[in-house]
N, CA, C and O atoms as a GROMACS GRO file, in nm:
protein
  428
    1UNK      N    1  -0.633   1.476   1.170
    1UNK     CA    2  -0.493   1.442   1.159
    1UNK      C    3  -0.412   1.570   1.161
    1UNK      O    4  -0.438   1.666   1.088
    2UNK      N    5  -0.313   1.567   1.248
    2UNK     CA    6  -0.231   1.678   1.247
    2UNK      C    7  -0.157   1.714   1.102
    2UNK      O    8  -0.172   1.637   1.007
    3UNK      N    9  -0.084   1.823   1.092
    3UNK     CA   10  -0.024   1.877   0.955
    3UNK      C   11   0.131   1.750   0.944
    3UNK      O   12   0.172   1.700   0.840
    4UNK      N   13   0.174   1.733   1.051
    4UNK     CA   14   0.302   1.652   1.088
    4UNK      C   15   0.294   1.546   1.034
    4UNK      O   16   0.370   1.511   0.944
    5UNK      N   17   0.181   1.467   1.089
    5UNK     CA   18   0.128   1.329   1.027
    5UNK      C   19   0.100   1.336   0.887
    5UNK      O   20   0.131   1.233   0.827
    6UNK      N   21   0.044   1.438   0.809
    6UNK     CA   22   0.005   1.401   0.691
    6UNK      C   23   0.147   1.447   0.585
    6UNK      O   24   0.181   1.413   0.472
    7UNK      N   25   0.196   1.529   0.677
    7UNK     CA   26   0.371   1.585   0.561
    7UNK      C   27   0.418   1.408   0.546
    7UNK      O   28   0.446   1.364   0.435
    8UNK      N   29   0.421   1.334   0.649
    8UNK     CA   30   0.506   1.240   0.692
    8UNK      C   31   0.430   1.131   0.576
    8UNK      O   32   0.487   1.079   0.481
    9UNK      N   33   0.291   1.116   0.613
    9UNK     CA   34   0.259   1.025   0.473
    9UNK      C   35   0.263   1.050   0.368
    9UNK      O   36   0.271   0.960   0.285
   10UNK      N   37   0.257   1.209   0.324
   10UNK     CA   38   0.244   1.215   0.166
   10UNK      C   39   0.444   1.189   0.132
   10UNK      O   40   0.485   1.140   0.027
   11UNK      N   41   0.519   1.227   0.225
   11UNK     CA   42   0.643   1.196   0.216
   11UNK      C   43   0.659   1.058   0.153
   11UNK      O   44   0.667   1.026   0.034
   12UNK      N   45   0.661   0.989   0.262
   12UNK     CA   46   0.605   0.811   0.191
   12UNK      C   47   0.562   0.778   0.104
   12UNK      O   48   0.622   0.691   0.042
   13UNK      N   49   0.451   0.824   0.059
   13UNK     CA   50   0.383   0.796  -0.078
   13UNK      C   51   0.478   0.883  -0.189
   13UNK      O   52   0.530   0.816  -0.278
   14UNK      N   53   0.497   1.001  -0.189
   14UNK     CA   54   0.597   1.039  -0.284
   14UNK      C   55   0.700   1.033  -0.297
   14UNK      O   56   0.768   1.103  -0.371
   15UNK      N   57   0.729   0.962  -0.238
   15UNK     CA   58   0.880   0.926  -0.276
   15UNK      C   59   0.909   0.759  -0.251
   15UNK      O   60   1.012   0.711  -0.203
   16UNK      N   61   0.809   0.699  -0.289
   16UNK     CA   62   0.808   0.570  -0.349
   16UNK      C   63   0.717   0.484  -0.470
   16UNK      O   64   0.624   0.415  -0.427
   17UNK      N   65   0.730   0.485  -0.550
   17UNK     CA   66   0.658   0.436  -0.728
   17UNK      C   67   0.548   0.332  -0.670
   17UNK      O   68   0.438   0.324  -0.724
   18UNK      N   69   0.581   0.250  -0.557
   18UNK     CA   70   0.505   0.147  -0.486
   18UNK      C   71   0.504   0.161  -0.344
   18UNK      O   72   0.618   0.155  -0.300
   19UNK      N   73   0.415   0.179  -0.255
   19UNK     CA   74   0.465   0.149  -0.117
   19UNK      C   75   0.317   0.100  -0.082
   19UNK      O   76   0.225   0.140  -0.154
   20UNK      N   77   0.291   0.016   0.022
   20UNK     CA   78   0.179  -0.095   0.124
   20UNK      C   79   0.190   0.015   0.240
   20UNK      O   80   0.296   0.059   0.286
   21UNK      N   81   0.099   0.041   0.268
   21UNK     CA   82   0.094   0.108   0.454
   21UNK      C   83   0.023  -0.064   0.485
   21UNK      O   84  -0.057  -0.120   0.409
   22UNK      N   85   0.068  -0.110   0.591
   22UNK     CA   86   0.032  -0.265   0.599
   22UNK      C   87   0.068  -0.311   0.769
   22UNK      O   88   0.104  -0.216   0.837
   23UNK      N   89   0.062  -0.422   0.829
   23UNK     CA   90   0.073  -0.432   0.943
   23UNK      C   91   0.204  -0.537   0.969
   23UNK      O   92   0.183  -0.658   0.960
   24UNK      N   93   0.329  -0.493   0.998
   24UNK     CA   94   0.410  -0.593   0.962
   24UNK      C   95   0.518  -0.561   0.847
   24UNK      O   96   0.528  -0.443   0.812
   25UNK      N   97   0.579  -0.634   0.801
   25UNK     CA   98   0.673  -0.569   0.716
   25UNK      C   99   0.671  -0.704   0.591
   25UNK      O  100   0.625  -0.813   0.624
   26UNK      N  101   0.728  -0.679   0.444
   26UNK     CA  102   0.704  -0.752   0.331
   26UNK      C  103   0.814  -0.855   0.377
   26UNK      O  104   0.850  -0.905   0.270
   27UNK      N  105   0.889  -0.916   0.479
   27UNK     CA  106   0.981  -1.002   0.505
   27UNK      C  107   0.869  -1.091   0.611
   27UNK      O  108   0.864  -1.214   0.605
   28UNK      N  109   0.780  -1.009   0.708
   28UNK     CA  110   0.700  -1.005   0.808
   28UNK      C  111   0.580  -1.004   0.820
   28UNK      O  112   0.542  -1.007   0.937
   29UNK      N  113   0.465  -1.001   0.708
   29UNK     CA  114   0.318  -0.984   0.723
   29UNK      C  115   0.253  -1.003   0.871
   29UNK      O  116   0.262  -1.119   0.912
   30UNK      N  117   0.205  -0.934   0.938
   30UNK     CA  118   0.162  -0.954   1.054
   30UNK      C  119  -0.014  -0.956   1.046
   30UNK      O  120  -0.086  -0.913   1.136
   31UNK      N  121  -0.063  -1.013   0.919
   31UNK     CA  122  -0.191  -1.022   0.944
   31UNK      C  123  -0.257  -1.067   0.788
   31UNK      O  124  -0.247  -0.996   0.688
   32UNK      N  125  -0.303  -1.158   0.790
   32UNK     CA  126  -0.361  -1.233   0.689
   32UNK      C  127  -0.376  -1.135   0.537
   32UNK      O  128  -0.358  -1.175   0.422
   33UNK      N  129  -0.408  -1.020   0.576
   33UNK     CA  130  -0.466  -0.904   0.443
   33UNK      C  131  -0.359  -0.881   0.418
   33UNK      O  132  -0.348  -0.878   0.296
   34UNK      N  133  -0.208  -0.849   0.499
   34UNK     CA  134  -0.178  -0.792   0.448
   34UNK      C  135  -0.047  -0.890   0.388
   34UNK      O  136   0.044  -0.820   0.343
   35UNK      N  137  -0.025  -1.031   0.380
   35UNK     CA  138   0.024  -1.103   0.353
   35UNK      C  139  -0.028  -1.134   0.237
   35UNK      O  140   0.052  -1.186   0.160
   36UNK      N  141  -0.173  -1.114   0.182
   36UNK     CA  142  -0.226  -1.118   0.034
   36UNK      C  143  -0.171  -1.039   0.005
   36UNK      O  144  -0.053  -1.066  -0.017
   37UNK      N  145  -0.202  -0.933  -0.009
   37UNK     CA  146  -0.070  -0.788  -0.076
   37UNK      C  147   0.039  -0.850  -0.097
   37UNK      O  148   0.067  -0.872  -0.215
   38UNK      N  149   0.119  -0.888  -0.005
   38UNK     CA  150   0.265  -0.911   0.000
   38UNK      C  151   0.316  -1.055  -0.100
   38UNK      O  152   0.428  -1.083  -0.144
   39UNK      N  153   0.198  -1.120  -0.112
   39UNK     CA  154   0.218  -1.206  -0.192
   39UNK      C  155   0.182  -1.176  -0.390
   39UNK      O  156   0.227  -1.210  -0.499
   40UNK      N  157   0.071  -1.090  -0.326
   40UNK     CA  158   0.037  -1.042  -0.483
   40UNK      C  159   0.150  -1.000  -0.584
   40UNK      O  160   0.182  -1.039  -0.697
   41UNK      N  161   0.202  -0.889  -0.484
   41UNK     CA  162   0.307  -0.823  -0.579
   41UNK      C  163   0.423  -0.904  -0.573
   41UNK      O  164   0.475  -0.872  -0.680
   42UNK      N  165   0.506  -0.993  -0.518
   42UNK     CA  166   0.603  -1.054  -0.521
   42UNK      C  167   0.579  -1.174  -0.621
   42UNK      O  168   0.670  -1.253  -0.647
   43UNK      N  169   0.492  -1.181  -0.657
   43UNK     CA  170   0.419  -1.288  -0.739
   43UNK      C  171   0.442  -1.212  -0.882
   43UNK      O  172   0.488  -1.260  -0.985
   44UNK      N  173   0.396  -1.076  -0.858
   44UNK     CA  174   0.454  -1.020  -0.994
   44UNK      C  175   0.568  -0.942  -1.060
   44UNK      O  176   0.596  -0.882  -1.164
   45UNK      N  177   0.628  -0.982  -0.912
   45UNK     CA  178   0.797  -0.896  -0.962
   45UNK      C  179   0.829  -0.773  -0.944
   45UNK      O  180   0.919  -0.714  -1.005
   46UNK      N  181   0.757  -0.727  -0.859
   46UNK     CA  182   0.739  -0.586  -0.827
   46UNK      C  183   0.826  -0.526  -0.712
   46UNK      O  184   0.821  -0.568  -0.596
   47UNK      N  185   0.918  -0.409  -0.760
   47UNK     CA  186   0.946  -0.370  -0.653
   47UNK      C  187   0.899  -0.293  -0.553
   47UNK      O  188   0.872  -0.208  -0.638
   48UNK      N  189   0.868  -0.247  -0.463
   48UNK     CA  190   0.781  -0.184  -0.365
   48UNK      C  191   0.887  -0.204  -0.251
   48UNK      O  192   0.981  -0.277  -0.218
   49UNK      N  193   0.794  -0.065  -0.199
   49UNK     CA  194   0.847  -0.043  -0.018
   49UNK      C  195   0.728  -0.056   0.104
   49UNK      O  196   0.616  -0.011   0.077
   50UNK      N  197   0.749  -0.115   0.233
   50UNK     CA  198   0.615  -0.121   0.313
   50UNK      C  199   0.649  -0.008   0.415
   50UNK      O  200   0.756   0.053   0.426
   51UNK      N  201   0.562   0.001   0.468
   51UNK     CA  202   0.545   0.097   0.600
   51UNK      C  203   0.447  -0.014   0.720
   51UNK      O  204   0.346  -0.079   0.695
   52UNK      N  205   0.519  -0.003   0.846
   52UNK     CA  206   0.467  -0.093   0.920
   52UNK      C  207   0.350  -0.025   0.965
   52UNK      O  208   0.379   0.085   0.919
   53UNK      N  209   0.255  -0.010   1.012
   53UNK     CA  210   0.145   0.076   1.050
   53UNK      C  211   0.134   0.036   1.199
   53UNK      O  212   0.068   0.118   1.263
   54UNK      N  213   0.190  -0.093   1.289
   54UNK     CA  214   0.207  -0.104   1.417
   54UNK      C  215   0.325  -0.054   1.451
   54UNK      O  216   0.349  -0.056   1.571
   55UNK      N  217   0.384  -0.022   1.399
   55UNK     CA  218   0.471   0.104   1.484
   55UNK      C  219   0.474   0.224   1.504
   55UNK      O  220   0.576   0.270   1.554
   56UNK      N  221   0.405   0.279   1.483
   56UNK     CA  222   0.348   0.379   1.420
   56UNK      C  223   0.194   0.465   1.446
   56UNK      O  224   0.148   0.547   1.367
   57UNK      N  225   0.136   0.428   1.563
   57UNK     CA  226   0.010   0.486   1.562
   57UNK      C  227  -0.032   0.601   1.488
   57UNK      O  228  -0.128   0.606   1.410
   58UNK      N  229   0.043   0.687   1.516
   58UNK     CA  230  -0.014   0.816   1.454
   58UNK      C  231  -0.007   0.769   1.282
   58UNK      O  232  -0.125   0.778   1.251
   59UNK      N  233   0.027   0.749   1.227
   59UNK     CA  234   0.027   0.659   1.071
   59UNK      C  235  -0.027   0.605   1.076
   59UNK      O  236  -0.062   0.582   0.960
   60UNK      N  237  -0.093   0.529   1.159
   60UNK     CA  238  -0.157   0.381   1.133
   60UNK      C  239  -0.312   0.447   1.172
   60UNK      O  240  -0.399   0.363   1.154
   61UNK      N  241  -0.358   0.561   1.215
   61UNK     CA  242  -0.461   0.600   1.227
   61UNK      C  243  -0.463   0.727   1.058
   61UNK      O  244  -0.555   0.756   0.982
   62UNK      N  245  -0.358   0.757   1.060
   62UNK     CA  246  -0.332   0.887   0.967
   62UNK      C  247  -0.361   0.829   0.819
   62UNK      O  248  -0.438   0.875   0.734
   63UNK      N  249  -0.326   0.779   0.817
   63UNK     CA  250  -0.354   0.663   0.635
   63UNK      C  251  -0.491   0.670   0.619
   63UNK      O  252  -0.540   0.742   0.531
   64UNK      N  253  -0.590   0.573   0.730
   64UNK     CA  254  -0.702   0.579   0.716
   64UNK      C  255  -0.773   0.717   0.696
   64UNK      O  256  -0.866   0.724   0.616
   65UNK      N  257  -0.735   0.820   0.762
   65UNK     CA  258  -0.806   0.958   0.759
   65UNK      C  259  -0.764   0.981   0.593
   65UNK      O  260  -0.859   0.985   0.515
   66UNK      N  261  -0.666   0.993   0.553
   66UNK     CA  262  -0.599   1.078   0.441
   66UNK      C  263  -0.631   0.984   0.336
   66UNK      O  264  -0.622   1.042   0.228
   67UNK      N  265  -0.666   0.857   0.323
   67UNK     CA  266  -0.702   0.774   0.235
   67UNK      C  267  -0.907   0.800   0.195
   67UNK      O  268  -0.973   0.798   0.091
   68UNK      N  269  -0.939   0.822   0.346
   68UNK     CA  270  -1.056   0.787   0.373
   68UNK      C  271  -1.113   0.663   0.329
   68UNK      O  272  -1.212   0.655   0.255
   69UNK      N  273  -1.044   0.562   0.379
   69UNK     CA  274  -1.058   0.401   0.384
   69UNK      C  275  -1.013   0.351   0.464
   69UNK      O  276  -0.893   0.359   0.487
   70UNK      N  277  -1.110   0.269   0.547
   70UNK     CA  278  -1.092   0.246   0.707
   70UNK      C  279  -0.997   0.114   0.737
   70UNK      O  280  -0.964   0.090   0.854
   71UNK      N  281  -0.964   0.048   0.654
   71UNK     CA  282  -0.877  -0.034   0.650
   71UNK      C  283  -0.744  -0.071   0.651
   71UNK      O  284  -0.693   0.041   0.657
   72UNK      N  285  -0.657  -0.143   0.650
   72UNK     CA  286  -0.524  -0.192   0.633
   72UNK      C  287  -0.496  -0.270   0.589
   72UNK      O  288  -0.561  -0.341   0.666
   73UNK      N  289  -0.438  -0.358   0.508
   73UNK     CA  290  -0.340  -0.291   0.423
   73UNK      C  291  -0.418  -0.176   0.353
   73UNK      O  292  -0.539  -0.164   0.329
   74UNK      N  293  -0.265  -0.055   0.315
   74UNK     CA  294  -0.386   0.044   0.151
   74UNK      C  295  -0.233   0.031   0.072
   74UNK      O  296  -0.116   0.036   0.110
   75UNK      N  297  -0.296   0.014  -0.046
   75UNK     CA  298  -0.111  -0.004  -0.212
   75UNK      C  299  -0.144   0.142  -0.236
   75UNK      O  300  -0.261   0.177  -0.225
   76UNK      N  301  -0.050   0.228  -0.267
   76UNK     CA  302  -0.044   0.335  -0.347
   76UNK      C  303   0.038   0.322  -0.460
   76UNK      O  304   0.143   0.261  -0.443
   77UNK      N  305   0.019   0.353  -0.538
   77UNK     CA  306   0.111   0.356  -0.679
   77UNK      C  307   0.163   0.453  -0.762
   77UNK      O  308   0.118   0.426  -0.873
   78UNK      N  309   0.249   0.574  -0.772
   78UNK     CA  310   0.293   0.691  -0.830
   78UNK      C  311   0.190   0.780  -0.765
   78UNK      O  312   0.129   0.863  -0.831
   79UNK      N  313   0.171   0.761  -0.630
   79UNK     CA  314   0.102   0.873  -0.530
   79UNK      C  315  -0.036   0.819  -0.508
   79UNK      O  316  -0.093   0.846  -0.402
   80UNK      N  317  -0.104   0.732  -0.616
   80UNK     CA  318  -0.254   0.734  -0.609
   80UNK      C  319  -0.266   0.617  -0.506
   80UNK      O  320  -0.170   0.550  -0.470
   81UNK      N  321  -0.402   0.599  -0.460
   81UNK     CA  322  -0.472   0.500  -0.348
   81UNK      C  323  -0.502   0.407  -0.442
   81UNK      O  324  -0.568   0.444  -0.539
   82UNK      N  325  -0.469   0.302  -0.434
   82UNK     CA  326  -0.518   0.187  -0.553
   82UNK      C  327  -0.581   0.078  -0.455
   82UNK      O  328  -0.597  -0.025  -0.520
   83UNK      N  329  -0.622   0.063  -0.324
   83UNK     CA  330  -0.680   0.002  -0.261
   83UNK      C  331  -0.628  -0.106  -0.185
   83UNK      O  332  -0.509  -0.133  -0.201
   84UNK      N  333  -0.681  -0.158  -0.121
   84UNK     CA  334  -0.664  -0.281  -0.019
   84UNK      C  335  -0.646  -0.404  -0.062
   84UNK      O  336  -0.628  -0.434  -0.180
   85UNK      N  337  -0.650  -0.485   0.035
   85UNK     CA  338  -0.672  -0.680  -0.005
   85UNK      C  339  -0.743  -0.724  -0.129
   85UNK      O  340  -0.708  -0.781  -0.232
   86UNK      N  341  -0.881  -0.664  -0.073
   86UNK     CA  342  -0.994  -0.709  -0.178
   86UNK      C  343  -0.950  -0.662  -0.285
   86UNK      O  344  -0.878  -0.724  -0.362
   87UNK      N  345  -0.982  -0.567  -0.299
   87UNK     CA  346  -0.928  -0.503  -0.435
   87UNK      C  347  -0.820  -0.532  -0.514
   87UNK      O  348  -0.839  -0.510  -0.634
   88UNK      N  349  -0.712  -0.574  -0.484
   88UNK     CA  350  -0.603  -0.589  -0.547
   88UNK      C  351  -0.605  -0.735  -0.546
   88UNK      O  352  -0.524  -0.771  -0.632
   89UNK      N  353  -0.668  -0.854  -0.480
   89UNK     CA  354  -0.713  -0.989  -0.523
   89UNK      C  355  -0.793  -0.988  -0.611
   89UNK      O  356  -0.807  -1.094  -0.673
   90UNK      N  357  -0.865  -0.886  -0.645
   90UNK     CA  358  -0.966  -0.903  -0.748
   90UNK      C  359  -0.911  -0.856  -0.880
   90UNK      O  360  -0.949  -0.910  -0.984
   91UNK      N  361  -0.821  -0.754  -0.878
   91UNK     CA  362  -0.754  -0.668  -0.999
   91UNK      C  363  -0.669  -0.802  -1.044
   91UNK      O  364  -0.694  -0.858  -1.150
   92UNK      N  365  -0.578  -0.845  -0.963
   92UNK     CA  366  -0.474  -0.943  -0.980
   92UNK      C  367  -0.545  -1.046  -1.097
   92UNK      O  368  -0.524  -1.054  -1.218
   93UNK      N  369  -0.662  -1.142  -0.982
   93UNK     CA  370  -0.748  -1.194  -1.075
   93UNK      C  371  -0.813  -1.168  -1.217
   93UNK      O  372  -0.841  -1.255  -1.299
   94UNK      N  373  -0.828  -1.063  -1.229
   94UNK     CA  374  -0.865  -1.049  -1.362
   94UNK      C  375  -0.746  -1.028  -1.471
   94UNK      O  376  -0.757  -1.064  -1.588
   95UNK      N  377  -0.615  -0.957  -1.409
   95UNK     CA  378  -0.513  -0.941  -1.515
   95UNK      C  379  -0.471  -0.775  -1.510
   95UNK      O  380  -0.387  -0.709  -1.571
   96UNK      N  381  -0.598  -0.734  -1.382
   96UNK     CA  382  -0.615  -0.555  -1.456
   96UNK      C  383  -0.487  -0.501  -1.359
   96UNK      O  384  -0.442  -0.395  -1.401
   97UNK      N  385  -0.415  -0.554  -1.234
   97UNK     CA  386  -0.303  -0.511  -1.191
   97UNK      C  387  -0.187  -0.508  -1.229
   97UNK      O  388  -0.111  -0.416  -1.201
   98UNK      N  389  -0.145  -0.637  -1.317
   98UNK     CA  390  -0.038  -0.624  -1.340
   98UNK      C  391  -0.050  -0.517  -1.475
   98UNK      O  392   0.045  -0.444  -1.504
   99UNK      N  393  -0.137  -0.517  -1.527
   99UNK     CA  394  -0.160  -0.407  -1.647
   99UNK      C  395  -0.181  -0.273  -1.581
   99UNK      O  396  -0.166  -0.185  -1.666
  100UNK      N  397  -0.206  -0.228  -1.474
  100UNK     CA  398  -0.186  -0.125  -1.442
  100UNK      C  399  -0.054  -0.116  -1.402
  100UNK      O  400   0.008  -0.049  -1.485
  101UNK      N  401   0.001  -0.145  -1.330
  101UNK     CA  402   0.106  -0.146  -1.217
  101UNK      C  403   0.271  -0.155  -1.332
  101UNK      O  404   0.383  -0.110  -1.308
  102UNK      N  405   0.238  -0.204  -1.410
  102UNK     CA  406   0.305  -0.196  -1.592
  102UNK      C  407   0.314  -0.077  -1.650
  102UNK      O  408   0.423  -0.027  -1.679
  103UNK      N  409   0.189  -0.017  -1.676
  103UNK     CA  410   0.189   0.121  -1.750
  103UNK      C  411   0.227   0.228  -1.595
  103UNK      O  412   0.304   0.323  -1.608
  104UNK      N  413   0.196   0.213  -1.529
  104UNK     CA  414   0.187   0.315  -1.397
  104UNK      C  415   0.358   0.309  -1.409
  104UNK      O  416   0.405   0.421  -1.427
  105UNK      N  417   0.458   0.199  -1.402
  105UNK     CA  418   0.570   0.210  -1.354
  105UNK      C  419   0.643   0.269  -1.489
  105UNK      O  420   0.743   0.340  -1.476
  106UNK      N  421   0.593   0.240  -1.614
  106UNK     CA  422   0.658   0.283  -1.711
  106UNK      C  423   0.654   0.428  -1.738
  106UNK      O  424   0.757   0.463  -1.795
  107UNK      N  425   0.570   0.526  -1.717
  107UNK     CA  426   0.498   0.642  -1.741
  107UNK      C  427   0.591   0.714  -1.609
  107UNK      O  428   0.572   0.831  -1.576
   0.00000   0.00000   0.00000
């Protein structure tokens, strides 16, 4: 990944408390995963920002490198990688997201 591409994502990620790199937009889900995301957190009241990753090639390949997780959707939360679909259906499920995503926004 070039130096350009990665200024441009850590930009994104730091300077949003929540943001989805995702396919589609949180008005727009353009793909089943990433419409779980989009439902997760709106389910819990959360404010967040998305990043479309089909507009975007160089991002939409650049996430995966800089994440090193080959997937799409990825949640970041106060900078960190907090994971994908699975993961955040499963956190949700247990109770452990909104308890993170609680202390993460308060701190």
């Amino acid at each position: 990944m070039d130096s350009n591409t990665k200024a441009r994502i850590e930009e994104l990620i730091n300077s949003n408390q929540i943001i989805v790199f995702m396919k589609g937009t949180k008005l727009m889900p353009q793909c089943g995963f990433s419409n779980n995301v989009v439902q997760i957190l709106n389910s819990l009241g959360m404010s967040y920002e998305t990043f479309d990753v089909l507009s975007d090639m160089e991002i939409r390949q650049g996430i995966k490198d800089y994440s090193n997780w080959p997937t799409i959707p990825q949640v970041y939360v106060k900078g960190e990688f907090l994971g994908g679909s699975d993961i955040l259906i499963e956190m949700y499920n247990s109770g452990e997201l909104r308890e993170k995503l609680e202390i993460a926004l308060a701190s």
